[in-house]
C-alpha positions in Angstrom: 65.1 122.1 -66.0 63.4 120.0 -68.7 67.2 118.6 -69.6 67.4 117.5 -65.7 63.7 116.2 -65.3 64.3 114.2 -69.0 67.2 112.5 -67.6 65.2 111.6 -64.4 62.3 110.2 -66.5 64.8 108.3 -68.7 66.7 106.7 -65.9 63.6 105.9 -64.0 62.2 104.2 -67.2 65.5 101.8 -67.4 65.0 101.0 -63.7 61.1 99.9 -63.9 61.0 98.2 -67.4 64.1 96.0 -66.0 62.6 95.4 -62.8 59.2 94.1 -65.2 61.6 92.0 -67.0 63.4 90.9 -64.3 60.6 89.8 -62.6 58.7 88.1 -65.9 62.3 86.0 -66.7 62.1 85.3 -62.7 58.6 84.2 -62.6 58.6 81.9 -65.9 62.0 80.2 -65.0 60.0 79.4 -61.7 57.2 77.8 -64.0 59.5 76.2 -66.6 61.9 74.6 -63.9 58.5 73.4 -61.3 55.1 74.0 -62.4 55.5 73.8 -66.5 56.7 70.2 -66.5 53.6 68.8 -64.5 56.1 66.1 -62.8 57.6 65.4 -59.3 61.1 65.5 -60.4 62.3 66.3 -56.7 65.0 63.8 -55.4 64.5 61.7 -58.6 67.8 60.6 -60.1 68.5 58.6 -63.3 71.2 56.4 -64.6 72.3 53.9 -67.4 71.3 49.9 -66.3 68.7 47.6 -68.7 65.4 46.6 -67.3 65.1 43.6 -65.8 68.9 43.5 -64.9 70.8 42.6 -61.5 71.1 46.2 -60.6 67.7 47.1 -61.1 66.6 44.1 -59.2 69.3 45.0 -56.3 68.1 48.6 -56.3 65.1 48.6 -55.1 66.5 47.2 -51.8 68.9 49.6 -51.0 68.0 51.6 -48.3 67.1 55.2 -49.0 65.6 54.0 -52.4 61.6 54.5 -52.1 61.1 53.6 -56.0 62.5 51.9 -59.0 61.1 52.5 -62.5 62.4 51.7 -66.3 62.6 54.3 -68.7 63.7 54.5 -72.4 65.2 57.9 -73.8 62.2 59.2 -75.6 60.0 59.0 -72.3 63.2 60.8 -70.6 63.1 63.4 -73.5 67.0 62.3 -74.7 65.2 61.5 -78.1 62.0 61.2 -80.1 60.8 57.8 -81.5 57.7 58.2 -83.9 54.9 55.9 -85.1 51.9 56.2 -87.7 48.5 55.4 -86.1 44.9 55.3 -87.4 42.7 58.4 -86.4 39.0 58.0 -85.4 38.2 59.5 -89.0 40.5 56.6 -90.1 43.4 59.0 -91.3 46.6 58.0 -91.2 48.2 60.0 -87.6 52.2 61.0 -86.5 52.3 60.7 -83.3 55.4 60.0 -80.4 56.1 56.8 -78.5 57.9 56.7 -75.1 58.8 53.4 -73.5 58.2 53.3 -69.6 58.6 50.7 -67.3 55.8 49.9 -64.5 55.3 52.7 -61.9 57.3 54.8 -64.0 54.7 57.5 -63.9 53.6 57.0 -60.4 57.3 57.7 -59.7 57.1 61.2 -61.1 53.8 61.7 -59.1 51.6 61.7 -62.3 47.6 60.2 -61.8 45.7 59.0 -64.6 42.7 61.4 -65.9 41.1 58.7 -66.9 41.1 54.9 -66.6 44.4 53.6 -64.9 48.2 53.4 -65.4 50.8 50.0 -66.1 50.1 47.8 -63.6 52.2 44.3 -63.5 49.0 42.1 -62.3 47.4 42.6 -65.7 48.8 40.5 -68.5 48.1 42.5 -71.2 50.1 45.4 -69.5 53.7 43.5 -70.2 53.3 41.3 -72.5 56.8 42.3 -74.2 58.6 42.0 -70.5 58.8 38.4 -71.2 61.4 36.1 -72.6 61.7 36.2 -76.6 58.0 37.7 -76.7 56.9 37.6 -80.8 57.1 40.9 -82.3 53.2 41.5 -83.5 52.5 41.1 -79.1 50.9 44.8 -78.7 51.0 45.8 -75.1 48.1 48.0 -73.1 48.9 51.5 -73.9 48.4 54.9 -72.1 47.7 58.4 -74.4 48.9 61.8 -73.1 46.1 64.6 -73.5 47.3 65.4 -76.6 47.1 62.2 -78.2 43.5 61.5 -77.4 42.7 64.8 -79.1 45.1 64.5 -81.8 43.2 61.0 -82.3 40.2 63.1 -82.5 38.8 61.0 -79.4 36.1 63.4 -78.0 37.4 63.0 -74.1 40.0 61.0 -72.1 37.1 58.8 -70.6 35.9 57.7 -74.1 39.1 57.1 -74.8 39.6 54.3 -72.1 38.8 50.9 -73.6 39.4 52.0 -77.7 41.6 50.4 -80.0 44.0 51.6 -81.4 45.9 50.8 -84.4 49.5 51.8 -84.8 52.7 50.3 -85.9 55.3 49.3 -82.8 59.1 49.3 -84.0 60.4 46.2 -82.3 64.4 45.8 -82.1 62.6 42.1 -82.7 61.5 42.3 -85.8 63.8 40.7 -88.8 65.6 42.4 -91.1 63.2 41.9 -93.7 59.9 42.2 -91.8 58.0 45.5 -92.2 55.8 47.0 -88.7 52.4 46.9 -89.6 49.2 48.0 -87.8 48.3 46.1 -85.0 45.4 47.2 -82.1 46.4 48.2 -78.9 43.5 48.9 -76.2 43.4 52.1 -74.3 43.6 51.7 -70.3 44.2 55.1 -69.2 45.4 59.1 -69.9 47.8 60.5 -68.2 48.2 64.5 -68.4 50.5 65.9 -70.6 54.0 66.1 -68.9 57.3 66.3 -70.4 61.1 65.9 -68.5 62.2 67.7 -71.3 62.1 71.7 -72.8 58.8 73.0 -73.0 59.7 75.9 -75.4 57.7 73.2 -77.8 54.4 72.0 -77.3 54.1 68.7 -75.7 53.9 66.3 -78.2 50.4 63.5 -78.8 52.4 60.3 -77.2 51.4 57.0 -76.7 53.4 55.3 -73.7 54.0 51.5 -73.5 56.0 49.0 -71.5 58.9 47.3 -73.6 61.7 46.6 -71.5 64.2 45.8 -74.2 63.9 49.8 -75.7 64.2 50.6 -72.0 67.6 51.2 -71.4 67.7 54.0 -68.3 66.5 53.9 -64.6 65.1 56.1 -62.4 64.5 56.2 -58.7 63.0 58.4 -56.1 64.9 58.7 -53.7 64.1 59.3 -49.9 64.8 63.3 -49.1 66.3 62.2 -46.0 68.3 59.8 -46.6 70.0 60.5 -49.8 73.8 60.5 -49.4 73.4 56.4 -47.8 71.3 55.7 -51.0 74.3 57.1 -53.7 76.2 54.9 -51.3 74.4 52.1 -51.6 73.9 52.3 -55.2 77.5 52.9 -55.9 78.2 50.0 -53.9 75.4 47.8 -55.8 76.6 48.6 -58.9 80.5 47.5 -58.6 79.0 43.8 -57.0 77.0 43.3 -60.0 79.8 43.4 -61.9 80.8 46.9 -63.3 83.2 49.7 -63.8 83.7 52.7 -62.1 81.1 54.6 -60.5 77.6 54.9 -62.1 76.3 58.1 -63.8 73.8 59.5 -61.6 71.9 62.7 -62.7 69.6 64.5 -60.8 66.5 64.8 -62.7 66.3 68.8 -61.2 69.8 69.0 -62.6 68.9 67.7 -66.2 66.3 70.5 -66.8 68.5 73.1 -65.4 70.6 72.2 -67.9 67.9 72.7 -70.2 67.0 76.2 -69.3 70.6 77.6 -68.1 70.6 80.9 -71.3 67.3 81.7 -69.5 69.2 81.5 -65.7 71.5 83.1 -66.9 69.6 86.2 -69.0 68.2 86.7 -65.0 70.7 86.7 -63.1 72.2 89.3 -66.0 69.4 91.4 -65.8 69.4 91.1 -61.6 72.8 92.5 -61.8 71.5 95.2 -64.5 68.5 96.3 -61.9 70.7 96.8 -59.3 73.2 98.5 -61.4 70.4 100.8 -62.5 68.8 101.7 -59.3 72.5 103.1 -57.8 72.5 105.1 -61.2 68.9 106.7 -60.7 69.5 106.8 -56.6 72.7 109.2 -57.1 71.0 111.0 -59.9 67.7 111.5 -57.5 69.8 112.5 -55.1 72.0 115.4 -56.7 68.8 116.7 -58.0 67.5 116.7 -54.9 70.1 118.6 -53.3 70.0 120.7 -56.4 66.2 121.7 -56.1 66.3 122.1 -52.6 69.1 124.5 -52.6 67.2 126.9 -55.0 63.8 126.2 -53.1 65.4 127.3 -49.9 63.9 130.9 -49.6 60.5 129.3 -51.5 60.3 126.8 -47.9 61.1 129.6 -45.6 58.2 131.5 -46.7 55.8 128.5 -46.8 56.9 127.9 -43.3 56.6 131.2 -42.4 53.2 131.6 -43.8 52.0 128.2 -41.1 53.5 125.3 -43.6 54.8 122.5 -41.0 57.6 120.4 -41.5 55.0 117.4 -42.8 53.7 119.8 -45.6 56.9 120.8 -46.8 58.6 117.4 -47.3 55.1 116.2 -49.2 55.4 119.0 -51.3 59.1 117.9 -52.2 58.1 114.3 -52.2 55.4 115.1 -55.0 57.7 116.9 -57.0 59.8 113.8 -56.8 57.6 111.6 -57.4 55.8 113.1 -61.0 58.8 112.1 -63.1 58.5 108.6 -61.8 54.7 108.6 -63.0 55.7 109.8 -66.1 58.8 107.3 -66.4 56.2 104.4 -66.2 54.5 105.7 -68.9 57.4 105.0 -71.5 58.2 101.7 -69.7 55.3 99.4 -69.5 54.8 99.3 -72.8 58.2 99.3 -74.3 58.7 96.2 -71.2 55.3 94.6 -71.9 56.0 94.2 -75.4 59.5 93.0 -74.9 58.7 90.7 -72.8 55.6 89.2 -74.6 57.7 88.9 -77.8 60.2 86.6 -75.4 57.7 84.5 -73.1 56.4 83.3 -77.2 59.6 81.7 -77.1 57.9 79.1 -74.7 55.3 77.0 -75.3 53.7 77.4 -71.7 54.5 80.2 -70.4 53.7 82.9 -67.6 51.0 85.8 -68.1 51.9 89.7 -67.6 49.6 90.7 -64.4 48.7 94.4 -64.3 49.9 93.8 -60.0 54.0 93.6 -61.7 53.4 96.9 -63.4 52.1 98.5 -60.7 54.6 96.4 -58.5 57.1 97.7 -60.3 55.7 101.4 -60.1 56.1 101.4 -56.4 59.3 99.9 -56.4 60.6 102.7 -58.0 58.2 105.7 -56.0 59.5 104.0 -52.6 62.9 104.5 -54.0 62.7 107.5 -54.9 61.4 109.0 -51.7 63.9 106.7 -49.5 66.7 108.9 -52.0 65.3 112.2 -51.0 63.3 112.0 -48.2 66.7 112.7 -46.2 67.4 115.6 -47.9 63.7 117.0 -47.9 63.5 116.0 -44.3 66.7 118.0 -43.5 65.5 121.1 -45.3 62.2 121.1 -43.7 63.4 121.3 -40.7 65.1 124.2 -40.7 64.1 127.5 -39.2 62.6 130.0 -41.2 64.7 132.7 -40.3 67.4 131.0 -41.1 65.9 130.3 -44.7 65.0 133.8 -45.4 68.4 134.7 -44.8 69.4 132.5 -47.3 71.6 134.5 -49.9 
């Protein structure tokens, strides 16, 4: 009996710590791939074509395009460009650059936390998207969260209207010339986002519009309407001159890309659970039909003695039901820990509610009854004569 009831609590354990984990990779891919990134990257699609060029012009009148922004590959997260910068305390600072074009965070749905984003009516804002612009021009920049405090600047709104000194690597600047520090003024904070992994923290960026470092597009796209814009694009890009057919990505598509070992690991363990609850449903089962069998005379009594049909199957149902209760004991924590040591993998990440433990719990309770409620039902029912008959 203790052999039997052993491989019951076993089995069970399998079947609730991978319905836990299954449900934790479930619930973080969720986050990662939507919530995590802190970005409308729905219908968003990017390609190759320069700022400021015939296509990008001719895009943003093709019908089914809503919005056309600039982008260079360290604001796309396909690289990291670095600068130094002066701190409040005046110590010298790492932090990130990205190169955006106007509107390129109102594309992605973004607002500012504090002051206000690019905006093409203010000078200062584009100074470099102008012909030949000297080198030492420093445009209006925007910090992410993490810059401001990384700057030591005691909130976004003090940040608005600092200056900051950092050193802009210009694809203008001689051979022989050397960046040095020139001010920048703060106009706004945007919230850290990334379009990138976020098993790293994001990093302290400062954003900036150069057109020349700019050398992707992106475009939102209306949801209804999207097979007339790829048309239309196609068809723009061929009249202005090139190749072959443009390379489109879907913005949703890139980060699934980035994430596709963690798809995969749940769709793995999916496969696993379901694997795992046939194993413990035809185990349940034969034991129930074991029990039962040698409980026969045992229900005739009880019935016998005034025991309806109700009292019996609860009675079956409970003894069903205990090695479950103990199985979650060996599970949660041998899943909670599991898990917790893989969500670290991620820099934001899901928590571990108590609600999926107990979640899980019940899962595998209604299970088990559904397995041998049938066969308790069926034995229940039976006459009591019949059952003290029994051998």
């Amino acid at each position: 009996v203790a052999v039997r009831q052993s491989l019951v609590i076993a089995q069970f354990a399998i079947l609730i710590g991978l319905i836990v984990m299954t449900a934790t990779i479930y619930r973080q891919t969720r986050f990662v791939l939507n919530d995590a990134l802190r970005v409308d990257i729905d219908q968003v699609i990017r390609t190759s074509g320069p700022c400021n060029s015939a296509f990008e012009r001719g895009a943003r009148s093709v019908a089914g395009v809503k919005a056309v922004a600039c982008a260079g590959g360290s604001a796309l997260a396909l690289g990291t460009s670095q600068t130094q910068s002066l701190a409040a305390d005046r110590s010298v600072r790492t932090l990130y650059t990205g190169t955006v074009g106007v509107g390129f965070l109102e594309l992605h749905g973004l607002k500012p936390v504090a002051g206000r984003f690019f905006s093409r009516t203010r000078g200062e804002d584009v100074v470099l998207d102008r012909p030949d612009p000297a080198p030492d021009l420093r445009p209006s920049i925007v910090l992410n969260e993490s810059a401001v405090r990384f700057l030591g600047l005691s909130s976004p709104a003090a940040a608005i209207g600092q200056t900051i000194f950092w050193q802009h690597y210009s694809v203008r600047l001689g051979p022989n010339q050397v960046p040095t520090n020139h001010p920048s003024r703060v106009i706004g904070v945007v919230p850290d986002f990334t379009l990138g992994t976020v098993r790293g923290a994001v990093n302290p960026t400062i954003y900036y519009v150069d057109p020349i470092v700019s050398p992707y597009l992106v475009m939102k796209l209306d949801r209804q309407r999207i097979p007339e814009a790829l048309d239309g694009l196609r068809a723009l890009w061929r009249r202005t001159g090139h190749q072959g057919p443009p390379n489109v990505v879907f913005e949703t598509q890139a980060i699934q890309a980035l994430y596709q070992d963690v798809i995969i690991q749940g769709v793995c363990l999916g496969i696993c659970s379901g694997l795992a609850i046939l194993v413990a449903c035809l185990g349940l089962f034969a034991l129930a039909a074991f029990v039962t069998e040698r409980r026969t005379k045992e229900i005739g009594v009880r019935k016998a003695m005034g025991a309806s049909s109700a009292d019996v199957v609860a009675l079956l149902l409970w003894q069903f039901t205990q090695p479950v209760l103990w199985a979650n004991l060996v599970a949660w924590p041998i899943a909670f820990f599991a898990m917790d040591y893989w969500l670290h993998g991620f820099a934001y990440r899901v928590s571990q509610p108590a609600w999926l433990f107990l979640g899980a719990a019940v899962a595998a309770a209604l299970i088990a009854w559904i397995t041998v409620s049938f066969q308790s039902w069926m034995v229940a029912r039976a006459k009591p004569a019949a059952a003290l008959r029994y051998e």
